[in-house]
C-alpha positions as CSV (number, residue, x, y, z in Angstrom):
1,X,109.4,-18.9,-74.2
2,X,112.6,-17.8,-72.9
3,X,113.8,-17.1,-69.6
4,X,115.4,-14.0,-68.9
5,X,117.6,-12.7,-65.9
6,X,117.3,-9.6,-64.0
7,X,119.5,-7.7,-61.6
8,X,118.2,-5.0,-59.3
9,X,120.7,-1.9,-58.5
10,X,119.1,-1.0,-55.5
11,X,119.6,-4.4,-53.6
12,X,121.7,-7.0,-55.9
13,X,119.6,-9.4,-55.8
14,X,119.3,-11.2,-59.3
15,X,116.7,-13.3,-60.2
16,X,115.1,-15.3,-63.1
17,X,112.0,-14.8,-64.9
18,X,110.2,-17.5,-67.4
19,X,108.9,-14.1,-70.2
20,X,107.6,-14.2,-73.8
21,X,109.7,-12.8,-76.0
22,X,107.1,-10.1,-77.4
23,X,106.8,-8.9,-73.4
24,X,108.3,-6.1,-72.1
25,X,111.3,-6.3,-69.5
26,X,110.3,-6.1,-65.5
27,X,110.9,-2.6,-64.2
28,X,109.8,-3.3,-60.5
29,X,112.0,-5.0,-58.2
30,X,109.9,-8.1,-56.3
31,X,112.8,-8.1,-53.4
32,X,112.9,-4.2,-52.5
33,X,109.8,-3.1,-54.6
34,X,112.4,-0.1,-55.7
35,X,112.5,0.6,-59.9
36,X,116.0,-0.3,-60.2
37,X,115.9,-3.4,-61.9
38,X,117.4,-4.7,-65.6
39,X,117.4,-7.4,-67.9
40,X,120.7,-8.8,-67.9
41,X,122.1,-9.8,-71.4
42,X,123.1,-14.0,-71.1
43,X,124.7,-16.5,-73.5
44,X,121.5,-17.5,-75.4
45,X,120.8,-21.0,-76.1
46,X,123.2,-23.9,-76.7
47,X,122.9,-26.6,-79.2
48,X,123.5,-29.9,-77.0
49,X,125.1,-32.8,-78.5
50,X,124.4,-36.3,-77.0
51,X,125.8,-39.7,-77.8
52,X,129.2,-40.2,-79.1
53,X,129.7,-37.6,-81.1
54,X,129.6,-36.3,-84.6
55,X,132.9,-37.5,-86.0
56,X,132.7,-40.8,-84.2
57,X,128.8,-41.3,-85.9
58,X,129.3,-39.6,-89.3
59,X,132.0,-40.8,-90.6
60,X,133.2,-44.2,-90.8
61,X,136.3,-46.2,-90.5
62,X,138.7,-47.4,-93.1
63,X,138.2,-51.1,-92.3
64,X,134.2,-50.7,-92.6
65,X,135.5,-48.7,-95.9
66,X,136.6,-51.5,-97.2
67,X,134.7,-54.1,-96.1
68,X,131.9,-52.5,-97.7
69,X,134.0,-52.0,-100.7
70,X,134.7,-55.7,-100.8
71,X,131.2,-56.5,-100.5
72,X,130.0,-54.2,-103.3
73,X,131.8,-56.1,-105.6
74,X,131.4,-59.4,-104.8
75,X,127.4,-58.5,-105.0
76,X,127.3,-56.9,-108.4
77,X,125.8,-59.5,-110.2
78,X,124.6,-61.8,-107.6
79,X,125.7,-64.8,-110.4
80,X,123.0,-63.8,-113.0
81,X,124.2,-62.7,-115.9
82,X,121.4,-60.5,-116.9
83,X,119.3,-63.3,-119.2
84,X,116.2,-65.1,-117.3
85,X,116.9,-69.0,-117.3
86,X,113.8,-70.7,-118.0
């Protein structure tokens, strides 16, 4: 459930309330009591990234590019020749 803000005309004050999203906005004022109050449009949510970052995580260095290249070929056929030595 989102949390939406509200500001009354009447006597500034602004406030937060934790709503569904299907209810309807606050129309009465809990500092003054007064009907001058509106839901104040915010920033929405934010997608948060942790860690070290996308680029740094997702894509890979060109000495672990080749290293791994190196590897791949040196383990192709693992010394078998693809007949079974009985």
């Amino acid at each position: 459930m989102p949390t939406y803000d509200y500001h009354c005309d009447a006597c500034d004050h602004e406030f937060e309330e934790f709503q569904s999203i299907t209810a309807s906005p606050l129309k009465k004022c809990p500092a003054c009591g007064k009907r001058k109050l509106r839901r104040l449009i915010g920033p929405g949510a934010a997608i948060l990234f942790k860690g070290s970052g996308f680029y740094q995580t997702d894509y890979r260095s060109s000495s672990y590019k080749q290293g791994a290249a190196k590897d791949k070929g040196n383990s192709g056929n693992n010394g078998q020749n693809g007949s079974k030595k009985d």
